[in-house]
C-alpha positions as CSV (number, residue, x, y, z in Angstrom):
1,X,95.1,142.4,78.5
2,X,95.7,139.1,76.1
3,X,98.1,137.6,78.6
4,X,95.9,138.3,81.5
5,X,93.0,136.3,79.8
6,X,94.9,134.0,78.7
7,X,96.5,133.1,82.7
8,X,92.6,133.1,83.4
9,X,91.8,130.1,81.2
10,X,94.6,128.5,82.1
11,X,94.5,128.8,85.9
12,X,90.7,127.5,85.1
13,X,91.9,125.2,83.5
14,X,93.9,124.0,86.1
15,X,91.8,124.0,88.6
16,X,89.2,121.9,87.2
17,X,91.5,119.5,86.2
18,X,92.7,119.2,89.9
19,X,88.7,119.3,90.8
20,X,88.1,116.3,88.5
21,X,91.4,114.3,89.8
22,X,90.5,114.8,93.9
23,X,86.9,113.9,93.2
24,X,88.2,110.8,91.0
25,X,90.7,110.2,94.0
26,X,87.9,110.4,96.8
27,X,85.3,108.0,94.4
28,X,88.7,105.3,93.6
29,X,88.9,105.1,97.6
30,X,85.4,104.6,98.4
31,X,85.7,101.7,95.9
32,X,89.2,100.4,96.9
33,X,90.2,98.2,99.2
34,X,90.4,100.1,102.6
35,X,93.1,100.1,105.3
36,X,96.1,99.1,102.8
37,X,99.1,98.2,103.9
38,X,102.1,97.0,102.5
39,X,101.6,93.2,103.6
40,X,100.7,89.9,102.3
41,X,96.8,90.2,103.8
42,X,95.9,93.6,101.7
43,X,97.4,92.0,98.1
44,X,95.3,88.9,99.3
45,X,92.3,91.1,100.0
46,X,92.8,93.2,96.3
47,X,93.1,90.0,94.7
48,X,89.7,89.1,95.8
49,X,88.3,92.0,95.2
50,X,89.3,92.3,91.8
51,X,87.7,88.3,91.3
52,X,84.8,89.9,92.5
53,X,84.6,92.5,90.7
54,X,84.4,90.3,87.6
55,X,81.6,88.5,88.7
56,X,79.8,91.1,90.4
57,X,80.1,93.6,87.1
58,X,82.5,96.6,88.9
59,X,84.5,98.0,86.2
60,X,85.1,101.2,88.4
61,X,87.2,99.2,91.1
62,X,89.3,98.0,87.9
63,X,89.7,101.4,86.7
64,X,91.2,102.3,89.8
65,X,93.4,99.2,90.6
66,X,95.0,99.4,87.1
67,X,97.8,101.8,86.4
68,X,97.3,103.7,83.0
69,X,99.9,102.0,81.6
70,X,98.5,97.7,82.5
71,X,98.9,95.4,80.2
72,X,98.5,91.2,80.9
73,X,99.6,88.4,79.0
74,X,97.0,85.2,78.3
75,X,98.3,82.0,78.1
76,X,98.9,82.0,74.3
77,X,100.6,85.1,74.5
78,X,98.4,87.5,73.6
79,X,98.7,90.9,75.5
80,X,95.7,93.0,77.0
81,X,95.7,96.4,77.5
82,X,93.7,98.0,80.6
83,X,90.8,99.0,78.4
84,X,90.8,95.3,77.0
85,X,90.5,94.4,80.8
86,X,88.2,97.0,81.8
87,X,86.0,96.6,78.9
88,X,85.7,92.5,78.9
89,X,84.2,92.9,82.7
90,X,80.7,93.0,81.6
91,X,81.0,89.7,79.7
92,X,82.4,88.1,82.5
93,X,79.8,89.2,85.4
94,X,77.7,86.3,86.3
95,X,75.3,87.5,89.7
96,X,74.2,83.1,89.8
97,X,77.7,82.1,90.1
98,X,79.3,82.4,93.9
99,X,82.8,84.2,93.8
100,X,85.6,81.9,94.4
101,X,87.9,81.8,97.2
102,X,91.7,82.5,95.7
103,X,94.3,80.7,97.2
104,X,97.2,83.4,96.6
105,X,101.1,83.4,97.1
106,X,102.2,86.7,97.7
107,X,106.3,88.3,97.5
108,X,106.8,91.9,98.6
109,X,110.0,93.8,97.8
110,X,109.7,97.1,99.2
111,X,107.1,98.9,97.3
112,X,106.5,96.5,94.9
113,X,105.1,93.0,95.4
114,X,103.7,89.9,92.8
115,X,100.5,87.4,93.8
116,X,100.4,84.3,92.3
117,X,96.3,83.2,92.5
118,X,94.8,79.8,92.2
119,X,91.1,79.8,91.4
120,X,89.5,76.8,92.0
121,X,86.0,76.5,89.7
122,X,84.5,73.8,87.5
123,X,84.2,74.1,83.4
124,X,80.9,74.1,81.3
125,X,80.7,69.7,82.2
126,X,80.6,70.6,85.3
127,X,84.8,69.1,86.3
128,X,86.9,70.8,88.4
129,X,89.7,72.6,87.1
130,X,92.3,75.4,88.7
131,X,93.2,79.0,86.8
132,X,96.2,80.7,88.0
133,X,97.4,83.5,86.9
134,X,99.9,86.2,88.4
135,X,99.1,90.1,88.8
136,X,101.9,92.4,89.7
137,X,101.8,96.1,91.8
138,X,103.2,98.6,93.1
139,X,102.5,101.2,96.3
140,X,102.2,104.5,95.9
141,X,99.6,107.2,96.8
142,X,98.9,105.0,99.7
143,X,97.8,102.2,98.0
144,X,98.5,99.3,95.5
145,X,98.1,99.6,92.2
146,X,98.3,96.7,89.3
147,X,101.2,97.3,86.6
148,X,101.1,93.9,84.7
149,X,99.5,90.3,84.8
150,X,99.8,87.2,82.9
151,X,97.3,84.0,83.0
152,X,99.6,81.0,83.1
């Protein structure tokens, strides 16, 4: 009787959790980028979107892009974890400010690929300056997913 009950929970158990992951799944590819491929054009089009996300105040399509497991490097050295990321995008939303248009390099090797971004903006005086920084992924699930960065 004990070990029958105890299955119960557990297959419960289970099957929330796998409940919880496919509706987390279905609400990550509403908020994705759609139609991804492994090309140039869809790490182009992520890039964007996760600019975009910054300024538009979208932490969701972060928490989706990221793997568990992110971390990015700032000029100085200092390393980020994806919580540090996730958690700064409120701070960084500005709705006045227009998104930029990134210029970005991309390099595919098989199921992984890098993009090197250019941001063109100005600073507080009002002078232009350029940001670049490169974000690294990898495919799987059918879609790209951010492993690493570093602002150089």
């Amino acid at each position: 009787m004990k070990f029958s009950a105890v299955v119960a929970v557990l297959s419960l158990a289970f099957l929330a959790s796998a409940t919880v992951h496919a509706a987390d799944s279905t609400d990550c590819a509403s908020v994705s980028i759609q139609n991804q491929k492994k090309d140039a054009d869809t790490i182009r089009r992520i890039e964007q979107g996760w600019l975009t996300a910054e300024y538009r105040g979208n932490p969701r399509y972060l928490e989706c892009l990221l793997e568990p497991d992110y971390q990015t490097s700032s000029r100085s050295g200092q390393v980020r974890t994806r919580k540090e990321v996730i958690d700064k995008v409120p701070q960084l939303t500005d709705m006045s400010r227009p998104v930029p248009q990134l210029e970005t390099i991309v390099f595919i090797h098989g199921d992984a690929a890098s993009a090197h971004s250019i941001m063109h903006s100005t600073d507080k005086a009002g002078n232009p300056k350029e940001v670049h920084f490169v974000d690294t992924y990898t495919f799987h699930d059918g879609r790209w997913f951010a492993f690493g960065g570093a602002d150089l």
